[in-house]
C-alpha positions in Angstrom: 63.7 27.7 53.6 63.7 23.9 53.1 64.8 20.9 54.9 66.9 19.9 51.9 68.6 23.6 52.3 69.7 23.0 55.5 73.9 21.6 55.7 73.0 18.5 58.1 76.4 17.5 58.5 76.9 21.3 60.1 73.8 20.7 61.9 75.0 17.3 63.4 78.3 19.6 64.3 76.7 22.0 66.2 74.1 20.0 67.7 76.8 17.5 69.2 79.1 20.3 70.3 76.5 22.4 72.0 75.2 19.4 74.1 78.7 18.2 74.8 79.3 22.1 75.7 76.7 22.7 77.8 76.6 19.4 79.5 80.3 20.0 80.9 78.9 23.4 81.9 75.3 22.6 83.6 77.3 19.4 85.1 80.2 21.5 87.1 77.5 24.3 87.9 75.0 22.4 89.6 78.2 20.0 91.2 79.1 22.9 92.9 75.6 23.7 94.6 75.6 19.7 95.2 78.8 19.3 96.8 78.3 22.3 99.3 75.1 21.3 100.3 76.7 17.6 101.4 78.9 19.6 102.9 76.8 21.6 105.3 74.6 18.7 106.0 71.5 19.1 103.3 69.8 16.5 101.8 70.1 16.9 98.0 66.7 14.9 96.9 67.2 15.2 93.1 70.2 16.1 90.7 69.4 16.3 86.9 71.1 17.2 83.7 68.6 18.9 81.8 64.9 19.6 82.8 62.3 16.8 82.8 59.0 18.0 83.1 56.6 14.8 82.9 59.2 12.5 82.7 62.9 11.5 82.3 65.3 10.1 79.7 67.4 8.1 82.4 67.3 8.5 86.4 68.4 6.2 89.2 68.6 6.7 92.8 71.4 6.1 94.6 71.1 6.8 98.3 68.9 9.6 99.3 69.3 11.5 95.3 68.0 10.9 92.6 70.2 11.2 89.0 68.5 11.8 85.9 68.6 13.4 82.5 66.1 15.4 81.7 64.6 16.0 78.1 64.4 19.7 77.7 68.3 20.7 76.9 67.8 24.4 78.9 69.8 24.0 81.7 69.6 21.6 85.0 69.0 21.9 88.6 69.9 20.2 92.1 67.1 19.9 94.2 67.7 20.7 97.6 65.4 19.4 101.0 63.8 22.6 102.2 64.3 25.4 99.7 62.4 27.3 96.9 63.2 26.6 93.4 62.3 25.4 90.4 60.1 22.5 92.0 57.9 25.4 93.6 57.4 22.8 96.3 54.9 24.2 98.8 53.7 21.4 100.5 57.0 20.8 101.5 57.6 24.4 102.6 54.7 23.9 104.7 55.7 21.5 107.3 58.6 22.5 110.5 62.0 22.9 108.9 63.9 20.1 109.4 68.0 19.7 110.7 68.5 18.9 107.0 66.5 21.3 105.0 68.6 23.9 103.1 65.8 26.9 105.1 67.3 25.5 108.5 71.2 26.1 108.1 72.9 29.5 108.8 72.8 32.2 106.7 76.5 32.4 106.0 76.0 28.3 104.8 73.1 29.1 102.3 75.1 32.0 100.4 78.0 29.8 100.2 75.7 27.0 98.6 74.3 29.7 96.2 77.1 31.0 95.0 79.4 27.8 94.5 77.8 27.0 90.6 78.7 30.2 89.9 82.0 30.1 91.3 82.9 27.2 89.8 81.9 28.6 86.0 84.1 31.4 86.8 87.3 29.3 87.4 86.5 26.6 84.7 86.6 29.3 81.8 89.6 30.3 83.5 91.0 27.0 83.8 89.6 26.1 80.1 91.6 29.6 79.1 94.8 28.5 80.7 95.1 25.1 78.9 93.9 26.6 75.4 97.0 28.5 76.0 99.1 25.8 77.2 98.4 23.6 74.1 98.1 25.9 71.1 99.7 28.5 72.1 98.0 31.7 70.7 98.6 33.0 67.0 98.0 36.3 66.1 98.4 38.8 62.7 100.5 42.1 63.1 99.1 45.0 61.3 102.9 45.7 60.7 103.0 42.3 58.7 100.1 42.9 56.3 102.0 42.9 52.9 98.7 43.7 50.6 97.1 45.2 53.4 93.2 44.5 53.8 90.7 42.8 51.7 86.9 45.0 52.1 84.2 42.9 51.5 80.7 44.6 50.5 80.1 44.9 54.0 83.4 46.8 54.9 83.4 48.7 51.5 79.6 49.9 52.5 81.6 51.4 55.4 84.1 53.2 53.5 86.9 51.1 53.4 88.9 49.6 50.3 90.9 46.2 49.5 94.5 47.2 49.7 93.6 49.7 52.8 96.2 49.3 56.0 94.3 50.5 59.3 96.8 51.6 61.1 94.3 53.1 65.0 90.9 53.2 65.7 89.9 55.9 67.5 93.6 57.2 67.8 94.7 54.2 69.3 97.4 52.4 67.5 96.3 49.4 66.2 98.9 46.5 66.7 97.4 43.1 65.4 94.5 42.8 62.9 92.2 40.7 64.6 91.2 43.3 66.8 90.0 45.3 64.3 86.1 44.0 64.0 86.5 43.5 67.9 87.5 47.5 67.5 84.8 48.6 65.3 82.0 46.4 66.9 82.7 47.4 70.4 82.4 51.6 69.3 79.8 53.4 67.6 81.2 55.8 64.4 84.3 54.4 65.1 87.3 56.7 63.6 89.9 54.8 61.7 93.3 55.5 60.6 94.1 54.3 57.5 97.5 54.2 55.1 95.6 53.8 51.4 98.2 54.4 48.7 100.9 55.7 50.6 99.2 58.4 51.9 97.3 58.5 56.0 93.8 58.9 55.2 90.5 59.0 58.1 87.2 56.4 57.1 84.4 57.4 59.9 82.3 54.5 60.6 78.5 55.4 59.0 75.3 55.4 61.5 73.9 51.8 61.0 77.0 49.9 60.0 77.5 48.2 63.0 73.9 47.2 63.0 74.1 45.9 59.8 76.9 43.8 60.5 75.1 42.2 63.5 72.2 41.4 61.5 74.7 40.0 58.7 76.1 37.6 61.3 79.2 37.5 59.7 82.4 37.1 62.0 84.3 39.3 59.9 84.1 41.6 57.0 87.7 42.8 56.9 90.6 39.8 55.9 94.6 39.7 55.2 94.5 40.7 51.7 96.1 37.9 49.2 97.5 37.6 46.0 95.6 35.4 44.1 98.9 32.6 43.4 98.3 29.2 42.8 99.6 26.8 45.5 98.1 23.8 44.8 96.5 21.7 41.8 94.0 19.0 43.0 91.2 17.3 40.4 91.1 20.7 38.2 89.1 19.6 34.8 91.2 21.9 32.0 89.3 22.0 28.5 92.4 24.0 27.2 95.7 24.7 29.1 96.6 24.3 32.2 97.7 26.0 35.5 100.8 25.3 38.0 102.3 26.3 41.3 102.9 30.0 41.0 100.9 31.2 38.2 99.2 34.2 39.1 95.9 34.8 38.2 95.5 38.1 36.1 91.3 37.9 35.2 88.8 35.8 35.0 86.7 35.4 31.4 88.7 38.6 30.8 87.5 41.0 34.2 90.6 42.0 35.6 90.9 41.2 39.6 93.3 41.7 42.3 93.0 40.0 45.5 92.7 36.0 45.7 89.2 36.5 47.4 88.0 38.5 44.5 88.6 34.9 42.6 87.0 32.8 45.7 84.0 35.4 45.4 83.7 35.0 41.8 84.4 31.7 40.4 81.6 29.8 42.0 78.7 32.2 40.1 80.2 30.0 36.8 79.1 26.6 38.6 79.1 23.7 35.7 80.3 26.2 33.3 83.8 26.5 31.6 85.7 29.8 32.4 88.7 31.7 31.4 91.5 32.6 33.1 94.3 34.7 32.7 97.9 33.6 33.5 101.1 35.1 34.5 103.6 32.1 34.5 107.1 32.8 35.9 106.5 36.1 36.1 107.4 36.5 32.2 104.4 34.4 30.0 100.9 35.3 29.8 98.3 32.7 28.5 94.8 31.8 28.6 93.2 28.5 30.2 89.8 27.0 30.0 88.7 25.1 32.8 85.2 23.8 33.9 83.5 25.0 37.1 82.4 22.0 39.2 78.6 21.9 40.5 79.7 23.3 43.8 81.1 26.0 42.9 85.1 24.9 43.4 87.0 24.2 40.2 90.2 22.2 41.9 92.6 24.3 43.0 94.1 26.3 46.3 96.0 29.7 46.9 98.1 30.3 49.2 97.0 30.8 52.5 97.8 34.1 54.5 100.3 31.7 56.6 102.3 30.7 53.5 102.6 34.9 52.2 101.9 36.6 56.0 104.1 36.3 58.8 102.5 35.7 62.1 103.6 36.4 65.8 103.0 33.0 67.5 103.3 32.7 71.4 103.8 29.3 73.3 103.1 29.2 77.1 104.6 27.1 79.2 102.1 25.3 81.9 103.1 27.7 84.9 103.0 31.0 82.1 99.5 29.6 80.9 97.4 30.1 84.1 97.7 34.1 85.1 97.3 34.5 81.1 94.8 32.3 80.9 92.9 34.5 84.0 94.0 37.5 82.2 92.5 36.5 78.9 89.3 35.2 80.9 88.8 38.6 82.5 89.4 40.5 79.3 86.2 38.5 77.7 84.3 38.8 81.0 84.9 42.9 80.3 83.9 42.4 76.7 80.8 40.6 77.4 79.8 43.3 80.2 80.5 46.1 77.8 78.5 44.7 75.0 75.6 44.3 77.3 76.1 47.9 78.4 75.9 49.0 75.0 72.6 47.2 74.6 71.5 49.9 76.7 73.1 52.9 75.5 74.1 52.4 71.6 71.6 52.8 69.1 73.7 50.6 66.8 73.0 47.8 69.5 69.6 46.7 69.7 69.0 44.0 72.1 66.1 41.9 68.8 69.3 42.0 66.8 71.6 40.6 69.6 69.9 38.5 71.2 69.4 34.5 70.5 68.7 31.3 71.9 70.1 27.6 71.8 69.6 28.2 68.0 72.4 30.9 67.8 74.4 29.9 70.4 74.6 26.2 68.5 75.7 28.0 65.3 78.9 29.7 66.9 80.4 26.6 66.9 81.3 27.1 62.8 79.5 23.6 61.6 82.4 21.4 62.4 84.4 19.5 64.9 87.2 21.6 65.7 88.8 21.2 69.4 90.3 24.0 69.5 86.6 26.2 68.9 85.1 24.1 71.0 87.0 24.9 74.0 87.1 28.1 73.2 83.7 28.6 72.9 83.1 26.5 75.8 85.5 28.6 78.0 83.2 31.3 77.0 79.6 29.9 77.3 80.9 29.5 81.2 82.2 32.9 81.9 78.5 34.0 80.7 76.7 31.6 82.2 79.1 32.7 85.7 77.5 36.3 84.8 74.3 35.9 84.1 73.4 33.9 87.3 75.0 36.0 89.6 72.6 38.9 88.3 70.1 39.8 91.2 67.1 37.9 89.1 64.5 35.7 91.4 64.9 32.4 90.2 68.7 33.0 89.3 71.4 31.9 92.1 72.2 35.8 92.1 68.6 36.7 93.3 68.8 33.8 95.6 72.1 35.3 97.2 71.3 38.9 97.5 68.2 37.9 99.5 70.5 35.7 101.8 73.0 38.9 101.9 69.9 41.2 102.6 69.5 39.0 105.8 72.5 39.1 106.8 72.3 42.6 106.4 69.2 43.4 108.7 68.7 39.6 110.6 65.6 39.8 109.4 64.7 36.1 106.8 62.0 36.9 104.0 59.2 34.7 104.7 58.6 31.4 102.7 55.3 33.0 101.3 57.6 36.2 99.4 60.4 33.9 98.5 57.4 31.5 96.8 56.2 34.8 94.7 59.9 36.0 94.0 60.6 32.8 92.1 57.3 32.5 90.6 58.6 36.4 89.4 61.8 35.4 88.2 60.8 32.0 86.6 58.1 33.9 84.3 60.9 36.6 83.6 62.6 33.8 82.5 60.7 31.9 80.2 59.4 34.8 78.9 62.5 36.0 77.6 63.8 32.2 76.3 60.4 31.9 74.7 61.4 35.4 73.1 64.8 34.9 72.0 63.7 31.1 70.6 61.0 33.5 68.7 63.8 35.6 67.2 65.9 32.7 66.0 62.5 31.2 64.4 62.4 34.3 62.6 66.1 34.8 61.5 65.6 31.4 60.2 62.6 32.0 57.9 63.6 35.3 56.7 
């Protein structure tokens, strides 16, 4: 790999949505620790948007806190009088609690404080959900619509599937709309699919290793709308002989005969600079030939038509009052996806936690290299939900360990001293940065290989 092979517009993309993404995110999260401590009286002595060992790239203090931006984009933190965190403050810890400390206010208060970044996660993905909904509606593919049926890329033919397959239920569940097909296959292991391949009902048993292989592939999706391959539009296409117009079908290419218009996207670009031949079908009656040159980037001037010009698809609008409980609903569903992929981290041998895992470097590229609102919420409304789960796990050093301590008091009356909440979140932050420094490894490595 070279820094000339890198795509530095994508990079720019990604880099600008992920800080914009996780900024919102780290911003409500630690707004809801800061507002609840005002609230019950604590004095909130710092308040930072990213981490700043050494030094920071902005801070001013306005009344008794401090605002900054740190210079480490991991996360952030509110700094609150009198309690353990990241800070590892022990002098502090040392002197007589004080009215304002955060160690000095009921139990009940300090759980409530804990849990409010958390909460407030939850609801913006919710919220974030809702208004996705609300603006774009949501569009989705039925099975029943599928005119050609699938296109199988080598990924999804290496399974034992085939362009012009229809897959009708995976694991003898009917199968409605064809995005939830990968979703379907992912989320199982030797998944059984019922397919209709020429007319007939046939059964293709995902192989041992397929899903691992597509996790390590990185591809969203291995299984498309299958097209015709029909000219729709004509852009800067340089013929040497002939031409080609709206509607022409394409019949071969340099005389191989294809099908599908992705067998054409696939296979035009390994002519770059070169001329090529293709085959015509022109109102359905003339057959010709025409010569055209392949530009340097593999495109030669032209488009098909898209799946929404042959396919027809089931489109829902939501009114503002319909958006919110499907917005929750459609929140939840990704919270219970998320839970069961981790679960199968655990149980699956197709799931293997050095495949799955990733750090800012992953998480940057799921943004797809360009500004696109609509991902970006999306995948903002999603970053949130996780974040909402993963610090509400019983971790040291994570609001979740910090709550079930405070819930283990209540529980017995009985407050864990200073001294074991000091070695809890030494514990928990080491935890921590041991598994960021390991999934930052992996991504070093995914990117060399």
């Amino acid at each position: 790999m070279t820094l000339l092979a890198i795509d530095w517009s994508a990079f720019a993309a990604n880099l600008g949505q992920f800080i914009l993404a996780f900024s919102i995110l780290i911003v409500l999260h630690e707004l809801g620790h800061f507002l609840t401590a005002k609230w019950f009286g604590c004095r909130v002595e710092k308040f930072y948007l990213f981490f700043n060992p050494w030094f920071s790239l902005w801070k001013k203090k306005i009344g008794e806190t401090e605002y900054g931006i740190g210079w480490i984009p991991l996360g952030g933190y509110v700094k609150i009088s009198g309690m353990i965190d990241e800070s590892m403050d022990k002098e502090a810890m040392k002197l007589p609690p004080q009215p304002y400390e955060f160690r000095a206010k009921p139990a009940w208060q300090r759980l409530i404080i804990m849990l409010a970044g958390v909460i407030i996660n939850f609801v913006l993905a919710l919220v974030i959900f809702a208004m996705i909904l609300f603006v774009w509606g949501e569009e989705k593919i039925p099975v029943a619509n599928l005119k050609y049926g699938i296109y199988a890329d080598s990924l999804a033919t290496s399974a034992g599937l085939r362009s012009g397959d229809l897959v009708t239920a995976i694991n003898g569940k009917t199968l409605v709309y064809q995005d939830d097909l990968p979703k379907g296959i992912f989320m199982s292991e030797n998944a059984k699919l019922t397919v209709k391949r020429d007319g007939k009902d046939t059964t293709v048993i995902i192989p041992d290793g397929f899903v691992s292989k597509l996790t390590k592939s990185k591809q969203k999706r291995f299984v498309y709308p299958a097209l015709l391959p029909i000219v729709d539009t004509v852009t800067d296409a340089k013929f040497v002989e002939g031409d080609f117009k709206k509607g022409d079908k394409f019949l071969a290419l340099n005389g191989t005969p294809y099908t599908y218009a992705q067998d054409y996207q696939i296979a035009i670009p390994r002519f770059s600079g070169k001329d090529v031949t293709l085959t015509l079908l022109r109102n359905n009656t003339d057959t010709l030939n025409t010569i055209v040159k392949v530009k340097d980037d593999g495109a030669i001037g032209f488009g098909f038509n898209t799946v929404f010009d042959v396919i027809e698809t089931e489109k829902k609008e939501y009114s503002f009052f319909q958006s919110i409980p499907a917005g929750a609903r459609f929140g939840m569903e990704k919270l219970g996806e998320y839970i069961e992929g981790i679960r199968l981290l655990f149980v699956s041998k197709e799931h293997k936690v050095n495949e799955n895992l990733g750090s800012v470097i992953s998480i940057g590229k799921t943004f797809g290299g360009e500004w696109d609102w609509h991902r970006f919420w999306t995948m903002t409304a999603l970053f949130s939900i996780i974040l909402a789960f993963m610090n509400i796990l019983p971790i040291p050093a994570l609001d979740g360990g910090h709550a079930l301590f405070t819930l283990i008091e209540m529980i017995t009356g009985r407050k864990p001293s200073d001294k074991f909440m000091e070695y809890a979140q030494l514990v928990g932050m080491v935890l921590l940065l041991g598994l960021m420094a390991y999934a930052i490894g992996l991504d070093i490595f995914r990117l060399f290989r």
